[in-house]
Backbone bond lengths (Angstrom), bond angles and torsions (degrees), N, CA, C in turn:
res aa  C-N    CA-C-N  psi(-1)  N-CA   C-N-CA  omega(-1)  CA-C   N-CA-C  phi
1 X - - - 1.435 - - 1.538 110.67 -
2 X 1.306 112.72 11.16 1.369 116.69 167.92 1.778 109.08 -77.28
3 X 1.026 128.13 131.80 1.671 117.89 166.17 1.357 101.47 161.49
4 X 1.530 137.29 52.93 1.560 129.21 164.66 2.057 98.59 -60.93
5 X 1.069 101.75 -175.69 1.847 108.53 174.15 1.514 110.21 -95.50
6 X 1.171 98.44 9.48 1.860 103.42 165.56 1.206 98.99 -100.11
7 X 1.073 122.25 -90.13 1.477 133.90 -161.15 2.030 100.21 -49.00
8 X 1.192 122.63 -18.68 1.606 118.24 172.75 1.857 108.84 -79.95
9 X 1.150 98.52 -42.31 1.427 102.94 157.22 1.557 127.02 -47.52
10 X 1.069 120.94 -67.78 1.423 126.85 164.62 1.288 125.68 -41.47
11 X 1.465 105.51 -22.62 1.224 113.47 -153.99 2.115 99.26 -99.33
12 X 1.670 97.19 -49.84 1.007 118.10 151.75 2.165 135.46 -32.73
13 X 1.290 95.19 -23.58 1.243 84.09 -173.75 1.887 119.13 -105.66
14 X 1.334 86.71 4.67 1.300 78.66 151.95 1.677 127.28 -111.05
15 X 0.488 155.48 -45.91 1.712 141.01 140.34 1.437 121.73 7.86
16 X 1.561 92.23 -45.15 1.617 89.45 -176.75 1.447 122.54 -104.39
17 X 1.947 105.50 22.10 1.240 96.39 164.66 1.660 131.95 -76.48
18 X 0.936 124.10 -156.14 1.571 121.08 -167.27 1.666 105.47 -87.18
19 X 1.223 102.35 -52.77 1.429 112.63 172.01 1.425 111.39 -53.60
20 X 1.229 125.03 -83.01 1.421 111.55 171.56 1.970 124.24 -25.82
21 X 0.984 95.58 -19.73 1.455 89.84 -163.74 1.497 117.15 -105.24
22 X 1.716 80.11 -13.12 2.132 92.06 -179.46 1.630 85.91 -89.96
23 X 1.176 125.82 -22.32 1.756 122.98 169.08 1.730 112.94 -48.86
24 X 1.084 122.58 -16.54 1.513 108.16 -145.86 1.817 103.30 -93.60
25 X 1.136 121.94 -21.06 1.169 99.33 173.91 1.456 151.53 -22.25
26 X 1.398 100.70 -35.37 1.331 101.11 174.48 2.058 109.70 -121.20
27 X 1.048 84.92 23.22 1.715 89.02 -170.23 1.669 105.02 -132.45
28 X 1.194 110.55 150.59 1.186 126.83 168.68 1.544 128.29 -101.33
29 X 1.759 122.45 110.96 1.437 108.20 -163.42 1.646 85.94 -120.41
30 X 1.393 123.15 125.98 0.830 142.01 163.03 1.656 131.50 -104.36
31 X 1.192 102.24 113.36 1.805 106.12 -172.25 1.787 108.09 -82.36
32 X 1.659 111.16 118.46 1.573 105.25 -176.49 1.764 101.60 -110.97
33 X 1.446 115.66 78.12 1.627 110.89 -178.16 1.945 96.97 -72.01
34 X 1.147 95.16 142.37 1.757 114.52 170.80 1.410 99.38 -42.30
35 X 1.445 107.23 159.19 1.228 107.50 172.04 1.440 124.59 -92.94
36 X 1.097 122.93 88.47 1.668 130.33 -175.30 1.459 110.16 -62.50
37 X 1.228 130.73 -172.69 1.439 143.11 -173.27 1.334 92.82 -78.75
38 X 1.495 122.70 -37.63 1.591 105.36 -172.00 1.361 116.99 -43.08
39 X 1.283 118.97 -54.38 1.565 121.69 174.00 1.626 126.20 -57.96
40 X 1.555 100.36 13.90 1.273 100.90 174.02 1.695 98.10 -115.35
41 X 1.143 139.03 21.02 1.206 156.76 -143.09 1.625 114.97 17.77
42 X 1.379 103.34 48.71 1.967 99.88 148.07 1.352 105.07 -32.27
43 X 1.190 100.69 -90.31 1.402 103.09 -147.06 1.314 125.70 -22.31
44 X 1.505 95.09 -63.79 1.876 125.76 161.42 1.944 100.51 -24.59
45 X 0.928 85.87 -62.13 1.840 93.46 -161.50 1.445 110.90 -62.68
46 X 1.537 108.17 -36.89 1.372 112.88 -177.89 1.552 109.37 -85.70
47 X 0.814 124.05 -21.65 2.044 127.28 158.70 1.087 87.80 -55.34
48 X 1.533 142.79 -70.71 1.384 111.35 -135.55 1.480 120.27 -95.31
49 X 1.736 93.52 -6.23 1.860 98.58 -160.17 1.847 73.53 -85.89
50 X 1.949 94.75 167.09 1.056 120.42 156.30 1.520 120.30 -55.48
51 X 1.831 118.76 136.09 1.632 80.49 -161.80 1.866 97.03 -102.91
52 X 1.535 110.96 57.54 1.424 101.51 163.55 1.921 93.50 -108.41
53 X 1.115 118.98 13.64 1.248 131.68 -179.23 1.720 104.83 -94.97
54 X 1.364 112.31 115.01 1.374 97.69 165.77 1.502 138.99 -93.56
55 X 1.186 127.93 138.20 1.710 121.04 173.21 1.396 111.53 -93.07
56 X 1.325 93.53 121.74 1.890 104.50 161.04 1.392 95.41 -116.74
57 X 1.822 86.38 168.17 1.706 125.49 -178.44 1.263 114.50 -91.85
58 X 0.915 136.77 160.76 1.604 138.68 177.92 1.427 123.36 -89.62
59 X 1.042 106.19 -25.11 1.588 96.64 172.43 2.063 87.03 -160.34
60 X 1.565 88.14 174.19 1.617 93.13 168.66 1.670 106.33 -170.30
61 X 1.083 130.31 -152.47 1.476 112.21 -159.91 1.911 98.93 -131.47
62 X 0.884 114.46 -159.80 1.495 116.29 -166.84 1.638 125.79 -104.98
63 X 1.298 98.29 -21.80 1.530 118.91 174.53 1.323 104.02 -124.08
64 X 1.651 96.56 168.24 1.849 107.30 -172.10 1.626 107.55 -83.11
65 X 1.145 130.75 -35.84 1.000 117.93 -154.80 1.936 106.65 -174.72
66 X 1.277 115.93 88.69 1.305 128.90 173.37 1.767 119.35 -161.23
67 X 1.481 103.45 -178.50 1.253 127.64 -169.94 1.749 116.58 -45.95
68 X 1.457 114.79 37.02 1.506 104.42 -164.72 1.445 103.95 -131.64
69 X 1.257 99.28 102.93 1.735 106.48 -166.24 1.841 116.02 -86.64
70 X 1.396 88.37 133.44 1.553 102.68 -180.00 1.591 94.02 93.58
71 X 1.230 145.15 22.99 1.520 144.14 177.32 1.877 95.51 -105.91
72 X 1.485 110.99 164.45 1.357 119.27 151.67 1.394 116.70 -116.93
73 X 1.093 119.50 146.55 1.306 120.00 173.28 1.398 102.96 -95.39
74 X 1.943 115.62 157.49 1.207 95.49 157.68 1.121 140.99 -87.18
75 X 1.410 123.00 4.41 1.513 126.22 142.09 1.441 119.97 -18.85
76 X 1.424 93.85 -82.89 1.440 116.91 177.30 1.949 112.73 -45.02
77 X 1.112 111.54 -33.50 1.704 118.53 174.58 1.498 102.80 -64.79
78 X 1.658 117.02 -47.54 1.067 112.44 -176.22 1.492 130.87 -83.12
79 X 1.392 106.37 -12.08 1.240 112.03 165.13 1.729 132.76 -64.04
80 X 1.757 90.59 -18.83 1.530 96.24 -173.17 1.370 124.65 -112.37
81 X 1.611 92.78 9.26 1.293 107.90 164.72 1.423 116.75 103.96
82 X 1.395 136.48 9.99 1.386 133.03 137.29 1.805 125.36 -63.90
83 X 1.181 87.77 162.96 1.828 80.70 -179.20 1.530 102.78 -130.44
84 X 1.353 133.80 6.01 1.102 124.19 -162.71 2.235 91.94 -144.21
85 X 1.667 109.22 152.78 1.085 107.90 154.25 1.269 120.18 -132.22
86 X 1.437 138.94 -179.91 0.988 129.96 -145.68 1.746 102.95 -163.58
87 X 1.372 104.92 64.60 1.947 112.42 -167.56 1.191 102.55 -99.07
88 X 1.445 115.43 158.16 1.219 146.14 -170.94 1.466 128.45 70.98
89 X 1.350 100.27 50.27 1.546 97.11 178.20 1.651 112.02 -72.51
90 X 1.358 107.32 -170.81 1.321 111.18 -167.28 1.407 115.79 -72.53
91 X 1.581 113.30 -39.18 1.425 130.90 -147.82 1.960 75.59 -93.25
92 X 1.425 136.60 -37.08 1.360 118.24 -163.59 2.007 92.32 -80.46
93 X 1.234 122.93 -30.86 1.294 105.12 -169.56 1.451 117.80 -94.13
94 X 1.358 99.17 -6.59 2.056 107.25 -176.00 2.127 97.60 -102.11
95 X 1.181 110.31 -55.50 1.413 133.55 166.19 1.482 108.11 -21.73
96 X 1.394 79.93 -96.03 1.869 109.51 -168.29 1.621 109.82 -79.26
97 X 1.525 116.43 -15.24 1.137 105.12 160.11 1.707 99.06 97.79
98 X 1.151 112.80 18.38 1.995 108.59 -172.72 1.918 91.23 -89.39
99 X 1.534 80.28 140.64 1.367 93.83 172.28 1.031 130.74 -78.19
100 X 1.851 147.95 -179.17 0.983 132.92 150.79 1.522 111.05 -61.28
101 X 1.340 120.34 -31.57 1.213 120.70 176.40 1.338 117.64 -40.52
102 X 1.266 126.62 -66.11 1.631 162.11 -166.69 1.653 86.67 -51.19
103 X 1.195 109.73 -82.65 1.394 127.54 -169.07 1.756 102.09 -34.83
104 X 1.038 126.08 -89.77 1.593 139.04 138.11 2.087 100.11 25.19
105 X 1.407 84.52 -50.25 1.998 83.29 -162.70 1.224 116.24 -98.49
106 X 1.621 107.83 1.61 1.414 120.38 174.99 1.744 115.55 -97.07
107 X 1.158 117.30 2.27 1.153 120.83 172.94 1.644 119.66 -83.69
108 X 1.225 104.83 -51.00 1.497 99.51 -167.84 1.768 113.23 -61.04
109 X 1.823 106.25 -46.84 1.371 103.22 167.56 1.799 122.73 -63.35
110 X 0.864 122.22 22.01 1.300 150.26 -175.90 1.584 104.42 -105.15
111 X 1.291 114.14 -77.78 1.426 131.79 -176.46 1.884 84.84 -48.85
112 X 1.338 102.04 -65.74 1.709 106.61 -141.50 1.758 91.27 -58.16
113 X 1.210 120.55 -13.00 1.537 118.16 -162.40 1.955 95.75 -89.37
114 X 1.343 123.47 -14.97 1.294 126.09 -147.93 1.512 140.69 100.00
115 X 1.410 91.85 8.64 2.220 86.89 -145.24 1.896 61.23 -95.00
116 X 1.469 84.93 174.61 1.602 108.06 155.69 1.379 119.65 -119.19
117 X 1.151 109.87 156.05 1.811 106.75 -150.88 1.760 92.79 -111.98
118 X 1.224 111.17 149.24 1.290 106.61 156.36 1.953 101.27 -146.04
119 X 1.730 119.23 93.40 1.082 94.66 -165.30 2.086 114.44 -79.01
120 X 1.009 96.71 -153.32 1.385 120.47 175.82 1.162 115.71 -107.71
121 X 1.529 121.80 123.38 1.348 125.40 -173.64 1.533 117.84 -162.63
122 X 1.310 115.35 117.83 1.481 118.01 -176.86 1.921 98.81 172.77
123 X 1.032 96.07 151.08 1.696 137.58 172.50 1.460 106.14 -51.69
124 X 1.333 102.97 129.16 1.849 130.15 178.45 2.060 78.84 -62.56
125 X 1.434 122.36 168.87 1.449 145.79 148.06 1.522 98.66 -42.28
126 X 1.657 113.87 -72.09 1.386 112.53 -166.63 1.917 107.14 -45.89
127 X 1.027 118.40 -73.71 1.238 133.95 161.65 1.565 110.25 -9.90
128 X 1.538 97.51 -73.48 1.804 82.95 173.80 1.447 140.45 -75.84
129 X 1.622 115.19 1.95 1.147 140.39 -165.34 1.894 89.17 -88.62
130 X 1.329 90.57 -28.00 2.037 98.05 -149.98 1.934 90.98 -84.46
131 X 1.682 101.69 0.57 1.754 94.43 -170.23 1.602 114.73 78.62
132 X 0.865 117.53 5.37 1.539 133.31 -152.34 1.863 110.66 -101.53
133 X 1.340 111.75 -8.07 1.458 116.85 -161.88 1.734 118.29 -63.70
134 X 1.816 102.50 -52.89 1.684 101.14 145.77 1.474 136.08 3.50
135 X 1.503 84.10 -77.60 1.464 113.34 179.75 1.136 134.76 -52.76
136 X 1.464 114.39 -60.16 1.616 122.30 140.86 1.110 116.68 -38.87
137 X 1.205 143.81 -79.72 1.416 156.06 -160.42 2.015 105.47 -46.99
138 X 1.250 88.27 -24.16 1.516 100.17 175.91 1.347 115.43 -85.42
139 X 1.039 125.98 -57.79 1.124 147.86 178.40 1.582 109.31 -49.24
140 X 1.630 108.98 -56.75 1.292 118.74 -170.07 1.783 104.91 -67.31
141 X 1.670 103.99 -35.37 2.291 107.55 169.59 1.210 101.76 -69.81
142 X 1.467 144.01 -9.54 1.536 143.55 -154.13 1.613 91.93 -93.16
143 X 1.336 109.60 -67.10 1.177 136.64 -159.65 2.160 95.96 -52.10
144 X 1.259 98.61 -57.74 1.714 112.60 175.55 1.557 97.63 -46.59
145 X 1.258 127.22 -64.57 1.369 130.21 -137.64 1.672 106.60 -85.45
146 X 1.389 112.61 -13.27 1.267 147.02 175.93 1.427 109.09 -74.14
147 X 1.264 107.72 -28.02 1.639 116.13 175.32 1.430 115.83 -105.64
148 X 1.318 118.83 -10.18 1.405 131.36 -157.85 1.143 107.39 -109.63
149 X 1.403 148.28 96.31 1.725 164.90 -153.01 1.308 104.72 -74.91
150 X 1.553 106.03 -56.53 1.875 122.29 -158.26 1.864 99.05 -90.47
């Protein structure tokens, strides 16, 4: 989850010096940048929409910038040109197993980065069958607002 367009730059320029590159004949140098929103086609999306239209990301991770591979930060969201994220869908908290907890701790570094948040929130079937949806739904804004200072 390291990879803003500064630090890929920096990171970038050595590889592509001359020396390194008159090296390669028999070697393989392969560049692995994190996967940012670009690969979810921001970019694409944000060329074409009107830009009083905003693009958010779908999910992103809890801190700005560390050791957690295959995550986005929202740094990294904001660097590529969305302004909004959009965590806790169903398939990341039933799926992948993210907690309400998790979800909850991805907001504020979110806020503090600029994006605007709109998370995901609603009741398993069992849950709403049980009359119970309220409850969750409470629990699950409790849990956010619990993390959220401002």
């Amino acid at each position: 989850m390291y990879g803003r367009k500064k630090n890929l730059e920096e990171l970038i320029t050595t590889p592509n010096t001359t020396m390194v590159l008159a090296d390669m004949t028999s070697k393989w140098l392969v560049c692995a940048p994190p996967p940012p929103p670009r690969n979810c086609l921001i970019d694409f999306v944000r060329q074409k929409l009107d830009p009083k239209i905003a693009v958010a990301v779908q999910n992103c991770y809890k801190v700005p910038n560390a050791a957690f591979t295959g995550e986005i930060s929202p740094a990294m969201i904001k660097d590529c040109g969305a302004t909004w994220v959009v965590p806790g869908h169903w398939e990341r908290r039933c799926v992948f197993g993210k907690s309400d907890e998790l979800i909850g701790q991805k907001v504020a570094p979110a806020l503090a980065e600029g994006l605007g948040v709109n998370p995901c929130m609603g009741e398993k079937l069992d849950e709403r069958e049980a009359g119970i949806t309220e409850k969750v739904v409470f629990e699950q804004t409790k849990i956010i607002t619990d993390n959220v200072k401002d």
